[in-house]
Every structure is written in structure tokens, then in C-alpha cells.
TITOR-674734 format. One record per residue (C-alpha): chain; residue in one letter; y, z, x. Coordinates in steps of 0.25 Angstrom, whole numbers. Layout:
# TITOR-674734
VOLO|A|a|Y|Z|X
...
//
This chain:
# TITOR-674734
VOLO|A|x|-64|932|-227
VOLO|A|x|-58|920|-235
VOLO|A|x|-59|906|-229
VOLO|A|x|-45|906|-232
VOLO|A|x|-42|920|-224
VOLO|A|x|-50|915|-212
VOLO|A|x|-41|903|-211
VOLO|A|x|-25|909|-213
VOLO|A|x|-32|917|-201
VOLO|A|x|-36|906|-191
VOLO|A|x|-31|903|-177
VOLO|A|x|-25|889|-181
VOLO|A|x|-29|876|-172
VOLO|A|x|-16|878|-165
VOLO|A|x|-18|892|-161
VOLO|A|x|-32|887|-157
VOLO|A|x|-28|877|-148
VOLO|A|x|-16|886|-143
VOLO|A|x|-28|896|-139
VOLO|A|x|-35|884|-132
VOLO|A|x|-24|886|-121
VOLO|A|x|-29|900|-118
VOLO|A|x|-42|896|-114
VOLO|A|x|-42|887|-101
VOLO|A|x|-57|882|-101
VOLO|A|x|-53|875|-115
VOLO|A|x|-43|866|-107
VOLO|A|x|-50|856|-100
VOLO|A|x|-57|845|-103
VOLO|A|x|-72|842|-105
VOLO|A|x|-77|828|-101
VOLO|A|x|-65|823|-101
VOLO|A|x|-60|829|-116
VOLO|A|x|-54|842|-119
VOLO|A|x|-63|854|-119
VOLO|A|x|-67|857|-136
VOLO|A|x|-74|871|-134
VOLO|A|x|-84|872|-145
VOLO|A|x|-95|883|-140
VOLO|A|x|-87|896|-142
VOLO|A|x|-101|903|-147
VOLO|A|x|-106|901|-132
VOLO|A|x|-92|906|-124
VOLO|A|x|-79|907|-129
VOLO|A|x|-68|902|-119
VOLO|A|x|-60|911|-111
VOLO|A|x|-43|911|-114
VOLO|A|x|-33|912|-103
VOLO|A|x|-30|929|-104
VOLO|A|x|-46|931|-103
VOLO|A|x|-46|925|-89
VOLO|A|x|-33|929|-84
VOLO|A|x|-37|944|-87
VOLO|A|x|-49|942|-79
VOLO|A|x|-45|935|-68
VOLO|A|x|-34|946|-68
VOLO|A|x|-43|957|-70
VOLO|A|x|-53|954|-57
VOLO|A|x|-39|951|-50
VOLO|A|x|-32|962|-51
VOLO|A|x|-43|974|-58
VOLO|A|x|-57|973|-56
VOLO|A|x|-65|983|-50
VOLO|A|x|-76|991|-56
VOLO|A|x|-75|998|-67
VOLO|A|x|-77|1013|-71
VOLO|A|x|-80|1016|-56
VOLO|A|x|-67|1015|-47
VOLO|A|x|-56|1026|-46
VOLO|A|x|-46|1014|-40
VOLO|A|x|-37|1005|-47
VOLO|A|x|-45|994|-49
VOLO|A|x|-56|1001|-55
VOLO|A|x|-46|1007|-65
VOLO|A|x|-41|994|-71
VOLO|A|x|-54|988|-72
VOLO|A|x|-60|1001|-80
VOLO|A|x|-47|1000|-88
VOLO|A|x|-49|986|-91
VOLO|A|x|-64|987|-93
VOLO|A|x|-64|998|-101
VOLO|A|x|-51|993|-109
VOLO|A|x|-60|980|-111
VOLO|A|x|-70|989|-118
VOLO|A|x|-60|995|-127
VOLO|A|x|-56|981|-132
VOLO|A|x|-69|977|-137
VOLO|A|x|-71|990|-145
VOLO|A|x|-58|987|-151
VOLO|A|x|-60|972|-154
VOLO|A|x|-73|974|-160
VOLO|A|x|-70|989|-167
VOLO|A|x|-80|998|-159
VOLO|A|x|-78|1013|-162
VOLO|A|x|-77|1016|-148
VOLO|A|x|-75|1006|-135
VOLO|A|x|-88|1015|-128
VOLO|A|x|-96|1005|-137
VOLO|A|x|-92|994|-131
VOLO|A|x|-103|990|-120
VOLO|A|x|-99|979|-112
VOLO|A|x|-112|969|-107
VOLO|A|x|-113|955|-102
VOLO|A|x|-114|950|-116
VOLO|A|x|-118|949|-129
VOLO|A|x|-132|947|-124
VOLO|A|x|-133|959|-114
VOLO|A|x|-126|968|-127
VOLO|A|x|-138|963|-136
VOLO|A|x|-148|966|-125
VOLO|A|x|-142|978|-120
VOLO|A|x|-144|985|-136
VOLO|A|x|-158|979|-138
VOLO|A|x|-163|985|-124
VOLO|A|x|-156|998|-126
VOLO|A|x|-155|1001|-140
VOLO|A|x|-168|993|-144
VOLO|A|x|-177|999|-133
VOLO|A|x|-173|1014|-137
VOLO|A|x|-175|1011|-152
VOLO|A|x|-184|998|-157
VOLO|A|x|-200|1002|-156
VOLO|A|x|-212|994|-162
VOLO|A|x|-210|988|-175
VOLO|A|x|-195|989|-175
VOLO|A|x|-186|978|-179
VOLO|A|x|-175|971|-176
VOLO|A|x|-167|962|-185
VOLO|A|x|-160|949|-181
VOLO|A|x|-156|938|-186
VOLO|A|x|-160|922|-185
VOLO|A|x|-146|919|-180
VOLO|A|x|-145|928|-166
VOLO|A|x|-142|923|-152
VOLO|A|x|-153|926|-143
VOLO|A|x|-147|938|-137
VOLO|A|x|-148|943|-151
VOLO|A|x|-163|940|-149
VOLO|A|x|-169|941|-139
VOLO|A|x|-164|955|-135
VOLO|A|x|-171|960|-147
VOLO|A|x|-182|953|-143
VOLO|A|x|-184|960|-129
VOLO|A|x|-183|972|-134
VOLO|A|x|-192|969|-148
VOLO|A|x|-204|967|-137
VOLO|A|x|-201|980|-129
VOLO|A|x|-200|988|-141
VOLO|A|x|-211|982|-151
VOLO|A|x|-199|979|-160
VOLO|A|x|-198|967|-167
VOLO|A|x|-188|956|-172
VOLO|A|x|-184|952|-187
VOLO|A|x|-175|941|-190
VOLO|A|x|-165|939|-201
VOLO|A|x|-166|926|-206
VOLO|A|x|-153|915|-206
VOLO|A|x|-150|906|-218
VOLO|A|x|-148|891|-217
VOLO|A|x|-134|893|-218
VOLO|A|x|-135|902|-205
VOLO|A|x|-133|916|-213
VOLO|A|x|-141|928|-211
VOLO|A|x|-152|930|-221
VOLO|A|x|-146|943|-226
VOLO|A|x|-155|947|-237
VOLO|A|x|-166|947|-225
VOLO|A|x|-160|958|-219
VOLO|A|x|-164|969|-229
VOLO|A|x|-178|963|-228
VOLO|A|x|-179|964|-214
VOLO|A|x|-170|977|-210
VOLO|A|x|-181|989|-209
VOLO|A|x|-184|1001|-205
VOLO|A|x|-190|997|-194
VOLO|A|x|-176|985|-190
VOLO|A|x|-172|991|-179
VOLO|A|x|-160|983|-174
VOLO|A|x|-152|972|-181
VOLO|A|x|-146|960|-172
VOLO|A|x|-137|951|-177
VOLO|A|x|-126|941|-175
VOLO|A|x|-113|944|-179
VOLO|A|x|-110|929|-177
VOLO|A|x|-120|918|-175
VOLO|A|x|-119|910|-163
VOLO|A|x|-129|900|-167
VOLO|A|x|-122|896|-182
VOLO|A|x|-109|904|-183
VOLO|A|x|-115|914|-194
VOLO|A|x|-106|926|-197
VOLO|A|x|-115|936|-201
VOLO|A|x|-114|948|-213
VOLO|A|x|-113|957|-200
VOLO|A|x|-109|969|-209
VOLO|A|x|-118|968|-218
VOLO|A|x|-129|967|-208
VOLO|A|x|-125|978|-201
VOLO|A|x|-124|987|-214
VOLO|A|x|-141|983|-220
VOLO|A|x|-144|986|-204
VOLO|A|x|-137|999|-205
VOLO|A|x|-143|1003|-219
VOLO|A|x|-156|1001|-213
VOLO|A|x|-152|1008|-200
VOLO|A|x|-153|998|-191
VOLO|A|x|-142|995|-180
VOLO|A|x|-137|981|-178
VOLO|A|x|-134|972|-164
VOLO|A|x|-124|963|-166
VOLO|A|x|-121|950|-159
VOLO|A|x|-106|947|-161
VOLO|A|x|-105|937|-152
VOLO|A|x|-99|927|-160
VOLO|A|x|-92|937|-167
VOLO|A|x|-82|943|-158
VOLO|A|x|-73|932|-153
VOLO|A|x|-72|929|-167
VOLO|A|x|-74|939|-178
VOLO|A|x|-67|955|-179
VOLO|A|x|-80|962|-176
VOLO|A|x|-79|978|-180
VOLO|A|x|-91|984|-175
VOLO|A|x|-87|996|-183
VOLO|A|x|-85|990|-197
VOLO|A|x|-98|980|-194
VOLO|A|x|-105|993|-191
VOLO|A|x|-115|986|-180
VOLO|A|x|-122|996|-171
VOLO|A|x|-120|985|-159
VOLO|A|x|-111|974|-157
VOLO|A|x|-112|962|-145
VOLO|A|x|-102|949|-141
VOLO|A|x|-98|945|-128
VOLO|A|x|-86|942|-122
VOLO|A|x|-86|927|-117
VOLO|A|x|-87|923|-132
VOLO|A|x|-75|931|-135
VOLO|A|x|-66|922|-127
VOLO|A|x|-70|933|-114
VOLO|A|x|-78|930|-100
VOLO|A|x|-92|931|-101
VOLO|A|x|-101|942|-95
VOLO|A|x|-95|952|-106
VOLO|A|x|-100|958|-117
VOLO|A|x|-101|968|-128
VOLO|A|x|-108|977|-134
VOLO|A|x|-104|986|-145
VOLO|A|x|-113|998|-149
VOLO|A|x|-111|1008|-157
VOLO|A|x|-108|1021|-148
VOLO|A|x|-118|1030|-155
VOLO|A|x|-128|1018|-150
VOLO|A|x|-125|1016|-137
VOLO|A|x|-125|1028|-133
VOLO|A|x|-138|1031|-137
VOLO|A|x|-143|1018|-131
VOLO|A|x|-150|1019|-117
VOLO|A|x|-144|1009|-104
VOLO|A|x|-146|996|-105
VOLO|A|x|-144|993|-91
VOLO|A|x|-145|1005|-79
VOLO|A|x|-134|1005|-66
VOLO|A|x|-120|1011|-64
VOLO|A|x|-108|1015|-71
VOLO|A|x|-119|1016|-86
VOLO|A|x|-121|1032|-80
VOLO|A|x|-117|1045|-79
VOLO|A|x|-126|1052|-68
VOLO|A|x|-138|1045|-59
VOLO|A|x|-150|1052|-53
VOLO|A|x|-163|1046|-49
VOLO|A|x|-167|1055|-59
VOLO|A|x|-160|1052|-71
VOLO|A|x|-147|1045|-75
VOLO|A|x|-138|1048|-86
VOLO|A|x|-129|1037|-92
VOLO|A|x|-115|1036|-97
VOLO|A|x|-113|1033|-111
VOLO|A|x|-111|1020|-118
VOLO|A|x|-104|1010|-114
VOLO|A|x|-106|1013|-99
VOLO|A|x|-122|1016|-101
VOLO|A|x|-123|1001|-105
VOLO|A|x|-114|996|-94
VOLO|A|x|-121|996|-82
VOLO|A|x|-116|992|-70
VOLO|A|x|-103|984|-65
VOLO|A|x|-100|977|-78
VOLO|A|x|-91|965|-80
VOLO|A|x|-78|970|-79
VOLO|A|x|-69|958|-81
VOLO|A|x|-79|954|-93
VOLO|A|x|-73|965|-102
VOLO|A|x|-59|962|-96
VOLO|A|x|-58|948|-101
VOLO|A|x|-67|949|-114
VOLO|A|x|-55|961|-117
VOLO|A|x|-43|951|-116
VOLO|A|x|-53|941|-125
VOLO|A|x|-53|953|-136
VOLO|A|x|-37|951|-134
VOLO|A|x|-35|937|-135
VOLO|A|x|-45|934|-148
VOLO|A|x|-39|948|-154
VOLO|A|x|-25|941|-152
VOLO|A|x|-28|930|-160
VOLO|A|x|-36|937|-171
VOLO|A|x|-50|937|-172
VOLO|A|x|-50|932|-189
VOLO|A|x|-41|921|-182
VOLO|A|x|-51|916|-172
VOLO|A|x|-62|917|-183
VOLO|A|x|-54|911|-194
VOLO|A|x|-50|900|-184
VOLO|A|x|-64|897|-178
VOLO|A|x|-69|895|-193
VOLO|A|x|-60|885|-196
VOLO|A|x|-64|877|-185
VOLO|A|x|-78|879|-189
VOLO|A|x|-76|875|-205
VOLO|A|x|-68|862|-199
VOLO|A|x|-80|858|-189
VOLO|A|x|-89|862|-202
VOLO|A|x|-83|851|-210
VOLO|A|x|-82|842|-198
VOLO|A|x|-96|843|-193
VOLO|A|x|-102|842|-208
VOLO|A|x|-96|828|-209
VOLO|A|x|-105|822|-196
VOLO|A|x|-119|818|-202
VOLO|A|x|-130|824|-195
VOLO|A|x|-124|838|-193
VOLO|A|x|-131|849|-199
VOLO|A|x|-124|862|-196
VOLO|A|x|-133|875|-192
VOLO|A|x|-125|888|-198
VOLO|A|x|-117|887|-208
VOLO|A|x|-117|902|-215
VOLO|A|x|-104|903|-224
VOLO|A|x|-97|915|-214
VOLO|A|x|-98|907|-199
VOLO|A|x|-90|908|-186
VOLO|A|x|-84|897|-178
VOLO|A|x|-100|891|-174
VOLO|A|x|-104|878|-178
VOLO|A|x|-117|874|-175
VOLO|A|x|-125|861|-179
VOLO|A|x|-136|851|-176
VOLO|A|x|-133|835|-177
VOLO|A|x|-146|828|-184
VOLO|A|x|-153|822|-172
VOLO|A|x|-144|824|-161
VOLO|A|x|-146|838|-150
VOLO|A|x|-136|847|-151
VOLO|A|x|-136|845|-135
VOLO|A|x|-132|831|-135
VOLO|A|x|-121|835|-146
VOLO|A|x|-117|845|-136
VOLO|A|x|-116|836|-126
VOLO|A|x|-108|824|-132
VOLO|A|x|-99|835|-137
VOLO|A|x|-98|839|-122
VOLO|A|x|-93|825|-118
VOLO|A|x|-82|825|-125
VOLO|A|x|-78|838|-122
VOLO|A|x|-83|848|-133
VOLO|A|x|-92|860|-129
VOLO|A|x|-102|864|-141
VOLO|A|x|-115|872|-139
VOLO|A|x|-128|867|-140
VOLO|A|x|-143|871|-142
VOLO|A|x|-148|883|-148
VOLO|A|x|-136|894|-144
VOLO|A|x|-146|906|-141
VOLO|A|x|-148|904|-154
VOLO|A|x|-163|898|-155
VOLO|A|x|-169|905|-168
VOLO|A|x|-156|898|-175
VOLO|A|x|-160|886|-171
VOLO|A|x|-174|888|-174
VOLO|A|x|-169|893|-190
VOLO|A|x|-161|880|-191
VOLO|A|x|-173|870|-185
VOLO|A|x|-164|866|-174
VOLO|A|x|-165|867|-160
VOLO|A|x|-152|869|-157
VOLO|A|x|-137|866|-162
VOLO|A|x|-124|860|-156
VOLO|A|x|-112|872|-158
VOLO|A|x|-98|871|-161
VOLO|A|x|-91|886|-158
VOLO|A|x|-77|887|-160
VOLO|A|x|-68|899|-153
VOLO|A|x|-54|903|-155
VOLO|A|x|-48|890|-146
VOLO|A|x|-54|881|-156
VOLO|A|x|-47|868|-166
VOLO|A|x|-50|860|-176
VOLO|A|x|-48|850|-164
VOLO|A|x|-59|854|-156
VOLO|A|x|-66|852|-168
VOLO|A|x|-63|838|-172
VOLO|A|x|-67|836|-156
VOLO|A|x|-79|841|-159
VOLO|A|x|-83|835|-172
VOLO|A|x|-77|821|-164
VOLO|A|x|-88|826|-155
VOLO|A|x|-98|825|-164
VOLO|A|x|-97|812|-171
VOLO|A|x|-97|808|-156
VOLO|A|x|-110|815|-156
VOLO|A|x|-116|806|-168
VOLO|A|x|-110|793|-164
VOLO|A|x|-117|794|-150
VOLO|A|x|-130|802|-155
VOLO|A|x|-129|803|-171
//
């Protein structure tokens, strides 16, 4: 999309801070200054309507779901089930029974590699990651790699933080497996050639895992036209409570996939002989799940939808092209990601100062960054650095809390620099 496109389709800095008001934690003071919220890659916010819909879900609808013939029971399957529907249509699933909801991101990943990994990798299989994943795109794989005989291989990053494309052809084989790969990166803010990926891992019949973690609150994701055979992002980045997350799989998968987990509601009939389970979704959701989870993650589908998902991202890249431009003016900052198609991530290192410290001044005048690795360690490994300070920017966002932030830092040199 044109750089010019992108910004006639941003949220404006007024409409930003308009937004703010929706989100009560962001009105209060930290240290004695006004909260700037800069670590939206760790946990989005929560906005008014989220809340309010759970608090008036347990107060007027919980029960368990699936189970009860009474009133309460009803409503919560209505509204469990209706949460389902929701995330197959925001993210385009061809049917809402491939939507699995899991405790997050992290239990989606895990829940493919121990079922579909442990039914399908042997000895001297492969599977293909990249150099940018989050540990829970790692070490999944890894677990299953030792119970299999399996084996890792890694696509390389460039300095700039982009993926090494020309060393997929090369490393894709018969004998790749699964690929794995971030949609977005939460270490340097990397949008990846998803498509493209998905389309040399298809050629060579390869099915393909994504974390989309970062993506979601932020980018249109069609699992349909990316064509990836799994798809993973939680809910309390999407401006949702935590504890909820989901897993996309395409149906002809799932089904064929063995439980994760064994307990209630995942089956049809139980013997002490034998058991037969219900399809997918419900043979991957064993047990009582977390009923509000999907309830509030569905009102957070609602409320990012409203305001337009090319709007959030259009806006968050603003914000991230002005901090650019600021930042690069403070001697001593090296930046650490800076592919040409990025999200709203800025990470850095500041020449002989830890990031923690950086973290912590920032902190005393009220601005909350992430520091240290960020799950994220083989990054920091590929960049000689042990860990970063990072600047996330969400939807609530302004060139205000911006300049806070770069006032912050040239705090951080005067006292340290």
C-alpha cells in the first residue's frame, strides 16, 4: 500500500486521544505524571465495553456451557458459541468449527505441535522456522523435535530485520515437515511476505503455523486468501481479557488431528474400554473452558472493527515513522529492526547504557516500555545484544505520548549518557 494510502487512512491524534477515554487504566497517573502506555506488544489495554460486557455477563449469564437445559446455561452457550462465530468472521475462516478457543497463543502453538507433530514428524523430518520467532514458536517444536527424531532448520534474518527469502527455496525439502513463522514480529516489528511464504511451503507440500499475534489487533488477516493451514493470536493483545486464545486450523486438519487434552465435553460416548470423541472444535476443548474469555475478546473484535483495522494500522505507523525520526536524532541510539514493511514496534539499544535502566528512568516519569530480550532471545543473539528497550504503540496512542517518550529519553542520556 502507498505511504500516502496508509496515512488518508489513519486514526487522527484526536481521534486517538478521544479513544484514550475508553480505556480506564490509561487514566491515571504514574509516579506522579500521566500514564504514557508504550508496551502494547506485551498487553494491549482493555476499553470500557470490554469490561462492562464482562462484569455484565458473570452478573447476569454465566453458567456452563454446552451442558445445562435451564436459562443460564442457554445464554452462556449463545454467547460462547456467538463469540466463536465472531472470530471466524474477523479473521475469514471458511467455517466458525475451525475456530478452537485455548489459553493463548502459546497453548494454540503447543496444542498443533503435540497433536499434529506427534501424528506426522518421524526421524529426519524437519521443520522450518525462522530467526525472528517468539519462544512459543520455539520451543514447541523443540519438544516435539526430541520425541520424534525430528530436527529444526532456521531461516535466516537480514540486518534490516527482513527474512532471508531466497533461503527458503534452499532449505524447504522433501523431508520440511512443518513451517512456523510470525506474521508479525514482536521483537522488531517485521511484517513478513506471509503469502508468499505460505505459497513456496505449499508448492512443496508443506503446511505452515502461524503466529499472528501481533498481527490481529492490527492487520485484516484472511486466513482464506493467506491460505495458512494454522493460525494463532490471543486475545489480551487485541484489546480483550487474557486467558483466551485462538486457534484457527483448517477443518480437514483438525479433524484428523488426535486430542490434545482428554476430559469432558471433547467426546461423544465413554467406556473403560474405549472412548470416542467429538469432532473439532469440541475435541480440542476439554474441559470447562473460559467462558467470559471469548465473551469479552468478542466485544474487542467489535470495537477494533468499528474503528477499522487499515485505520489502527495506518495510525500506529505514523506514530512509529515520527518516533523514527525522533529517536535517530539522540546520539548513541542504534535501532534493532528496521525492514522497510514494519508494524507499530520500535526497538533499540542505547551505546553503553542497559536497556533496564532505560526502562526504569522511563518508568519514573511515568512511561511504561519493555525491556530485556522479549521471548525473543535468538534475535538478540543475531543482533549481538542482550536485550533491547521497546516502544509498542496501540490504537490509544499520539504523537504526544511520543514526544513524552523521546523527552524521556534525552532524560535518559543526561542522567546516564
Amino acid at each position: 500500500m502507498a505511504e500516502e494510502e496508509i496515512a488518508s487512512r489513519a486514526v487522527t491524534d484526536a481521534e486517538a486521544t478521544r479513544f484514550q477515554r475508553d480505556f480506564p487504566c490509561l487514566q491515571q497517573e504514574a509516579h506522579g505524571s500521566p500514564l504514557v502506555y508504550l508496551d502494547s506488544a506485551a498487553t494491549s489495554q482493555k476499553p470500557q465495553p470490554v469490561i462492562d460486557t464482562i462484569k455484565r455477563f458473570y452478573e447476569t449469564s454465566y453458567s456452563n456451557v454446552h451442558r445445562g437445559a435451564h436459562l443460564l446455561s442457554e445464554r452462556a452457550t449463545d454467547a460462547y458459541e456467538g463469540a466463536r462465530s465472531r472470530v471466524a468472521r474477523y479473521i475469514n475462516a471458511a467455517d466458525s468449527r475451525e475456530i478452537v478457543f485455548v489459553r493463548g497463543a502459546t497453548e494454540a502453538i503447543n496444542l498443533v505441535a503435540a497433536s499434529y507433530g506427534r501424528a506426522n514428524f518421524g526421524p529426519g523430518d524437519e521443520i522450518l522456522l525462522t530467526e525472528m520467532e517468539h519462544h512459543s514458536n520455539i520451543v514447541p517444536w523443540q519438544l516435539v523435535a526430541e520425541q520424534t527424531g525430528a530436527e529444526l532448520k532456521v531461516v535466516p534474518i537480514t540486518d534490516d530485520g527482513e527474512l532471508m527469502m531466497e533461503r527458503v527455496d534452499e532449505l524447504l525439502g522433501e523431508r520440511t515437515k512443518m513451517v512456523g513463522v510470525a506474521h508479525v514480529s514482536n521483537a522488531l516489528g517485521t511484517v513478513n511476505p506471509l503469502k508468499v511464504l505460505v505459497e513456496k511451503a505449499h508448492a512443496n507440500g508443506t503446511p505452515v503455523m502461524v503466529d499472528g499475534c501481533q498481527a490481529a489487533p492490527r492487520l485484516a488477516v484472511d486466513v482464506q486468501e493467506l491460505g495458512c493451514d494454522f493460525y494463532a493470536f490471543s486475545g489480551h493483545k487485541l484489546y480483550g481479557p487474557s486467558g483466551i486464545g485462538v486457534l484457527y486450523g483448517r477443518q480437514d486438519l483438525l479433524e484428523a488431528m488426535p486430542p490434545y487434552q482428554g476430559g469432558g465435553e471433547m467426546i461423544r460416548r465413554v467406556t473403560f474400554d474405549h472412548t470416542t470423541y467429538a469432532g473439532a472444535p469440541a475435541k480440542f476443548e476439554a474441559g470447562t473452558p473460559n467462558i467470559a474469555g471469548p465473551v469479552g475478546l468478542h466485544v474487542a473484535m467489535d470495537y477494533v472493527a468499528d474503528i477499522g483495522l487499515e485505520a489502527i494500522f495506518a495510525h500506529e505507523r505514523d506514530l512509529l515513522d515520527y518516533a523514527t525520526e525522533a529517536i535517530q536524532q539522540i546520539d548513541g541510539v542504534r535501532l534493532i529492526g528496521t525492514a522497510d514493511d514494519k508494524a507499530g514496534i520500535l526497538s533499540f539499544v542505547f551505546e553503553g547504557v542497559h536497556p533496564h535502566d532505560i526502562g526504569t528512568i522511563l518508568d519514573n516519569q511515568g512511561i511504561a516500555v519493555r525491556t530485556g530480550h522479549h521471548c525473543a532471545q535468538p534475535v538478540m543473539d543475531r543482533f549481538q545484544v542482550s536485550a533491547t528497550t521497546r516502544a509498542s504503540f496501540g490504537l490509544y496512542n499520539t504523537r504526544e505520548d511520543v514526544d513524552a517518550f523521546i523527552k524521556g529519553l534525552h532524560e535518559v542520556k543526561a542522567i546516564l549518557g
